[in-house]
C-alpha positions as CSV (number, residue, x, y, z in Angstrom):
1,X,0.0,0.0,0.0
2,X,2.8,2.6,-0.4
3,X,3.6,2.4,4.0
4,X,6.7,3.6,3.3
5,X,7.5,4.6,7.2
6,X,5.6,1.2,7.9
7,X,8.0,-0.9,5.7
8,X,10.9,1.7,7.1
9,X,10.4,0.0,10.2
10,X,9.7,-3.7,9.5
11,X,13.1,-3.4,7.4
12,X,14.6,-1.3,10.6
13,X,14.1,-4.8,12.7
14,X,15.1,-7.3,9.6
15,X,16.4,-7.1,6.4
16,X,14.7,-10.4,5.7
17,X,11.4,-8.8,4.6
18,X,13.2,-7.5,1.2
19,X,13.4,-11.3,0.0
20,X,9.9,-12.7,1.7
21,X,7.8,-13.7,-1.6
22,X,4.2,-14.1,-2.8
23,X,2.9,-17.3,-4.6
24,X,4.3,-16.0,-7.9
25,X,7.7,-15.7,-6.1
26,X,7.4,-11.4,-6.3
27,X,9.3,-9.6,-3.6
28,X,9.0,-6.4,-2.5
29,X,11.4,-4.9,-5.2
30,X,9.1,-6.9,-7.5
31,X,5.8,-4.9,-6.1
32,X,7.4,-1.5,-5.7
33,X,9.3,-1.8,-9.7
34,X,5.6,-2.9,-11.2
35,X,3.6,-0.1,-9.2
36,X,6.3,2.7,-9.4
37,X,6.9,3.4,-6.1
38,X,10.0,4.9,-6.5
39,X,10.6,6.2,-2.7
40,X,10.2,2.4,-1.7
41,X,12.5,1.2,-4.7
42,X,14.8,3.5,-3.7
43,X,15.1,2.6,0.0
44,X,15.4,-1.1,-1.3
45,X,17.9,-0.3,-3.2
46,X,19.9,1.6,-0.2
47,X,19.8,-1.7,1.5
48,X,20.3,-4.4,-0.8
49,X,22.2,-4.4,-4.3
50,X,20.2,-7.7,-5.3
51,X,17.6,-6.4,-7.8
52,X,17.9,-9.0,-10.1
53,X,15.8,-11.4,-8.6
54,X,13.3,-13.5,-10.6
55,X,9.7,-13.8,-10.1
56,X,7.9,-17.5,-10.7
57,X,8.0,-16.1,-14.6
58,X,11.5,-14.9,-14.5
59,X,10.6,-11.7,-14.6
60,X,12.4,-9.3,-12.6
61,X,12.0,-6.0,-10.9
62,X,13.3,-4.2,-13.6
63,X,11.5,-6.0,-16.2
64,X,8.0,-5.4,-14.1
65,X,8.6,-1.7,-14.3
66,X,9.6,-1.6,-18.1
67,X,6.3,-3.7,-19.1
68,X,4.3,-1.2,-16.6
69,X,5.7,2.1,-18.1
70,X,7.5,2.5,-14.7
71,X,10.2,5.0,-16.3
72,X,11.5,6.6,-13.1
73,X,11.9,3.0,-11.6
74,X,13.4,1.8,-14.8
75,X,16.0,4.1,-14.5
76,X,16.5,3.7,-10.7
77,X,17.1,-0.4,-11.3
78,X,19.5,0.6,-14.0
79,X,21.7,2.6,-12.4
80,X,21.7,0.7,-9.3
81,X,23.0,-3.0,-11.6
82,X,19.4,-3.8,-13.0
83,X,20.4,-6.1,-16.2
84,X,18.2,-5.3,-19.3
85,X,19.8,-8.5,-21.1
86,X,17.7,-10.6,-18.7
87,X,14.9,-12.8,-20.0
88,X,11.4,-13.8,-19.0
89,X,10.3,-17.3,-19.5
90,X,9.1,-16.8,-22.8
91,X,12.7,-15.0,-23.7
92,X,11.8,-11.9,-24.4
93,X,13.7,-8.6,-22.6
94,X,12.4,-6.0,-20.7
95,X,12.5,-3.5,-24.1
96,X,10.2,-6.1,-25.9
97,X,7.4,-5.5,-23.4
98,X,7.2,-1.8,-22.6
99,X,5.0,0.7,-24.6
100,X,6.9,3.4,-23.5
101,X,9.9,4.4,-26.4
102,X,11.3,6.7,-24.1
103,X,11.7,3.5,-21.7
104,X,12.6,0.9,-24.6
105,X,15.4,3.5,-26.0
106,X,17.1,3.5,-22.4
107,X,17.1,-0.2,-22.2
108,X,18.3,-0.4,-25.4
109,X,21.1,2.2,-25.0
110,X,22.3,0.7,-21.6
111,X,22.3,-3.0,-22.9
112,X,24.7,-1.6,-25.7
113,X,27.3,-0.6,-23.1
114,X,30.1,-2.6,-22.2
115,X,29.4,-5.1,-19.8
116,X,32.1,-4.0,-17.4
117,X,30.9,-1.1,-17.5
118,X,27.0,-2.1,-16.5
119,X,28.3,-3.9,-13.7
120,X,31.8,-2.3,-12.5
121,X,30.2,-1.1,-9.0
122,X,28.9,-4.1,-8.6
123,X,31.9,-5.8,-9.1
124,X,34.2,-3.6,-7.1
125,X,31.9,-4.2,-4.1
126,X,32.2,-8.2,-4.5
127,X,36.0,-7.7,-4.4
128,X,36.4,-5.4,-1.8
129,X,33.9,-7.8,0.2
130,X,35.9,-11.0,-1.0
131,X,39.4,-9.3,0.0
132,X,37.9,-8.3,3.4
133,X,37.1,-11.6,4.1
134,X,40.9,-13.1,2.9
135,X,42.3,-10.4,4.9
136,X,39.8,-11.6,8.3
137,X,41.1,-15.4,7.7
138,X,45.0,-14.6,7.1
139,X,44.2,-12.3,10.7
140,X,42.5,-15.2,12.6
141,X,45.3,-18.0,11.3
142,X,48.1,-15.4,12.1
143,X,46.9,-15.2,15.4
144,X,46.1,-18.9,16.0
145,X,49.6,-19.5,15.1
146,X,51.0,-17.2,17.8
């Protein structure tokens, strides 16, 4: 229902409410893409860099929001990682099922960059998480060995 100082607070006590799911598998990135809630997206967004989750369809957020003329939440998914190469069941990409050109032209644009460059925050926070993690285990065996 648009709560957002409701679902502010549920998230508050646990992250774990981002990834609950409906019976077609639609979390709350899913419901907040498809009905343009764009302060809720981007709160989602602020705590979790996994919007590329698939629905029961294999549709994602971003997806939902380009086949509901969602611009403003197009363009939030996108510049937080959303992938417009992804498919739904039936193949066909998040550009193939908007009606909005303005939408289809900025999927189509950003799928024509270079993957690196889609994903290279993304993938600088894996490796800075990854080498925290080597440098926490070569810590705790230096110190075991003491």
């Amino acid at each position: 229902f648009n709560n957002y100082e409701m679902v502010s607070q549920a998230l508050d006590k646990s992250i774990k409410f981002l990834y609950q799911y409906d019976y077609f598998h639609q979390t709350a990135f899913h419901w907040a893409a498809k009905l343009g809630y764009e302060k809720m997206l981007e709160l989602f967004l602020k705590l979790s860099k996994r919007c590329n989750i698939y629905d029961k369809n294999m549709r994602t957020p971003l997806y939902l929001a380009a086949m509901n003329n969602q611009k403003r939440c197009v363009e939030l998914l996108l510049n937080k990682g959303g992938n417009p190469l992804l498919c739904d069941k039936n193949g066909r990409k998040p550009e193939e099922v908007t009606t909005n050109s303005d939408i289809r032209i900025l999927l189509q644009t950003t799928a024509e960059k270079p993957f690196s460059e889609i994903y290279k925050e993304e993938y600088k926070e894996k490796l800075r998480e990854k080498n925290h993690e080597i440098n926490s285990q070569i810590i705790f065996k230096s110190n075991n060995l003491i």
